[in-house]
Residue, then its C-alpha position, 0 to 999 in steps of 0.5 A: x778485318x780480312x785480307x786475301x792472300x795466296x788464296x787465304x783470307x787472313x784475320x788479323x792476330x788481335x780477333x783471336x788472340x792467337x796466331x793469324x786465322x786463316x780461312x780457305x775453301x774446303x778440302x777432301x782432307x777436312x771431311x773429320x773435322x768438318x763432320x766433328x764441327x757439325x756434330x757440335x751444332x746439332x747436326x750430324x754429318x758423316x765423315x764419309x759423306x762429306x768429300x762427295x757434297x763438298x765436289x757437288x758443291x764445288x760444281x754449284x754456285x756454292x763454297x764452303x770454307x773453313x777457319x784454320x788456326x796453326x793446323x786445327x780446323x776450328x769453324x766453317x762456312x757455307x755460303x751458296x747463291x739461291x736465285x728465285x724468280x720472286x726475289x733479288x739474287x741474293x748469296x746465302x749463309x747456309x751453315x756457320x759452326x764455330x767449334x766451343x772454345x773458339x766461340x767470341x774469339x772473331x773466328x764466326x765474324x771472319x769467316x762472315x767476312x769471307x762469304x762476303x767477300x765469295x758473294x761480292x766476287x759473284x755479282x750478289x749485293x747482298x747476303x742473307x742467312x736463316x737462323x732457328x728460332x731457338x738460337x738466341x745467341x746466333x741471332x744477336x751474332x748476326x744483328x752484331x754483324x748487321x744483318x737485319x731481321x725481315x721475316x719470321x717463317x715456318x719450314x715444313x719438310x717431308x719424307x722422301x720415300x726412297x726407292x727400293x733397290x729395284x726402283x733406285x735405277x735411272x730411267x732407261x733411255x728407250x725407244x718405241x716402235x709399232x710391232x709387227x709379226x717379225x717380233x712375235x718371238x721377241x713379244x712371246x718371251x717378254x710375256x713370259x716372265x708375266x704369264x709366270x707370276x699369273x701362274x703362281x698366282x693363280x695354277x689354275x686359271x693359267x698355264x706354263x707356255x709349254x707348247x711353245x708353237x701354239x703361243x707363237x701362233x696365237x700372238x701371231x693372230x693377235x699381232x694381225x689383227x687390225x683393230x689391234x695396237x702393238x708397241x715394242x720398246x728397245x735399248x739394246x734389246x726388247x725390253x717391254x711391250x704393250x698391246x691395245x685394242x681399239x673398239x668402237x661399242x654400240x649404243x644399247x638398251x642400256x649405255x650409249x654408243x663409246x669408243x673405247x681402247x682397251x689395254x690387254x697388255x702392259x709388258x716390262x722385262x724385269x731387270x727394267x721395271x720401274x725405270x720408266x718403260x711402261x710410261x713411254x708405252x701406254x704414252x705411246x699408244x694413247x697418243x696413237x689411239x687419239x689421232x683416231x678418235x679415241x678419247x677413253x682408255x681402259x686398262x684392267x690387272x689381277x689383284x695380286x699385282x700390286x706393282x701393276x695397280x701402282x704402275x696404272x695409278x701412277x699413269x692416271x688410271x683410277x678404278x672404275x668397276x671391279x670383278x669378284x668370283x665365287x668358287x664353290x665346290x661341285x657337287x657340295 
C-alpha cells in the first residue's frame, strides 16, 4: 500500500523490510544516481545530462520519481501522458529500474503505485507500459501487477543526421521586400561572398569585383530591368537576396511557346546559411511569378556548390539538363 505524505509517497516497512521507502519527484541533485540506476538496465545516460531532461520533463505532462531508502536512491520511474488522436488518453510507463539488490523487495510495485496514483491525479483511466521482448522477468513483473498484454509490436528508429555547426542555428526570423536601386550597394556586397567562391573555383571564367564602379552599375541595369524580379531579405540588415527573370519563350520549329522564370541568383550572407533565408525567397518570388502566370521555374548552379544543389534539391528542384565543357589547347 502507498500513502502520500508531506509530498512523499510512503510504502509500508514490511515491502522492504527495511526502513519506510519513500518516493518523491526527482531532483537535479539525483541526476548520478539516476544515471548510475540507468546504466544498470541497459541504458546509458549521462550524469550531466540528466537535470536538463529532468526540467524538459518538468514542463511536460510527465514525472519522474524516485525511490529512496534512508539517503540511498534505489529506483525510478517515469511515467508521462501520450495522447493520440487513434487512442483513449492513456499515461504511460516510460522507464522503471530498480537497482539489483533491491529487486523482489516491493520497491518496483511502490513506485507503479506512485504513477499510478500521478496519472489518476491527471484525469487518465488507465496506465499502460512497453516491455522488450527479451525481458521475461519484467513482463510477469508487470502481469503480477495486472497489467494486461494487448499487442506485440515491432519499433523501428532511424538516425538523425545531425547538423553541422553551421546548420545547427535556429531559423533566422526575416523579412522579404521587393529591391529597388537604392539597395544595389546592399545586392553588390552580399554578391560578393559568392563571386569569391566562383572565383576560387573557376579563376578563369570569373574575376574579383575589383572595379567596384562598373559592378554597381552593372546591377543597377539588371535591378531596372523590368522583366526582372528582385527580392531582398533583412534581420537587422540585408542578409541575402534573390533575382529572377520572367520570360515568355516563343513557340519554335522545335519546342512550344512557355513561360518561363528563370532564377539567376540565390544569394544568403554566410553567417545565415542554412537557417531558412533561401526558402523564404525563391517562396517569395514563385508566389510573385505565379499572380502573373508563370507556372514553371528554373534555376541552374556551378557543380562545385554542392551546398547550392543541396539548397535547390531540398526547394523541390530536380535536374533536368546538364551542361558539360571540353577545354582543349590551342594550337595542339
Amino acid at each position: 500500500m502507498v500513502h502520500e505524505t508531506h509530498g512523499s509517497l510512503l510504502a509500508t516497512p514490511g515491502e522492504t523490510g527495511r526502513a519506510p521507502l519513500s518516493i518523491r519527484p526527482a531532483r537535479a541533485s539525483d541526476a548520478e544516481r539516476i544515471a548510475g540506476l540507468s546504466g544498470e538496465l541497459g541504458y546509458a545516460v549521462s550524469a550531466a545530462d540528466v537535470p536538463t531532461r529532468l526540467a524538459l520533463l518538468s514542463r511536460a505532462a510527465h514525472v519522474v520519481l524516485v525511490a529512496e531508502l534512508g539517503r540511498e536512491i534505489v529506483g525510478w520511474i517515469e511515467v508521462g501522458a501520450t495522447p493520440a488522436l487513434v487512442e483513449a488518453p492513456m499515461a504511460r510507463i516510460l522507464g522503471l529500474v530498480v537497482t539489483l539488490e533491491h529487486r523482489g523487495r516491493g520497491v518496483g510495485r511502490a513506485l507503479v503505485a506512485a504513477a499510478e496514483a500521478w496519472a489518476a491525479s491527471k484525469g487518465y483511466s488507465k496506465l499502460g507500459v512497453t516491455s522488450n521482448v527479451v525481458r521475461d522477468e519484467a513482463h510477469r513483473f508487470y502481469e503480477n501487477l495486472g497489467f494486461v498484454r494487448r499487442k506485440t509490436q515491432h519499433v523501428f528508429e532511424r538516425t538523425i543526421d545531425r547538423p553541422t555547426t553551421a546548420e545547427a542555428h535556429d531559423v533566422v526570423c526575416c523579412r522579404t521586400r521587393r529591391a529597388s536601386i537604392d539597395d544595389v550597394s546592399r545586392l553588390v556586397a552580399l554578391n560578393a561572398h559568392v563571386q569569391s567562391l566562383h572565383v576560387a573555383a573557376h579563376p578563369e571564367l570569373f574575376a574579383e569585383h575589383s572595379d567596384g564602379a562598373c559592378v554597381q552599375e552593372a546591377f543597377a541595369a539588371m535591378v531596372s530591368d523590368p522583366a526582372a524580379v528582385w527580392r531582398i531579405a533583412e534581420s537587422d540588415e540585408a542578409i541575402g537576396y534573390v533575382y529572377a527573370l520572367l520570360k515568355d519563350r516563343p513557340a519554335t520549329w522545335m519546342r512550344p511557346e512557355l513561360r518561363v522564370c528563370t532564377i539567376q541568383h540565390v544569394v544568403v550572407h554566410p553567417g545565415y546559411r542554412r537557417r531558412g533565408v533561401a526558402r523564404r525567397l525563391v517562396g517569395d518570388v514563385i508566389a510573385e511569378a505565379r499572380e502573373w502566370g508563370f507556372a514553371r521555374f528554373e534555376i541552374d548552379h556551378w557543380s562545385f556548390n554542392h551546398e547550392a544543389r543541396r539548397c535547390f534539391e531540398e526547394l523541390g528542384f530536380q535536374v533536368f539538363n546538364e551542361r558539360m565543357a571540353l577545354c582543349v589547347p590551342v594550337g595542339s
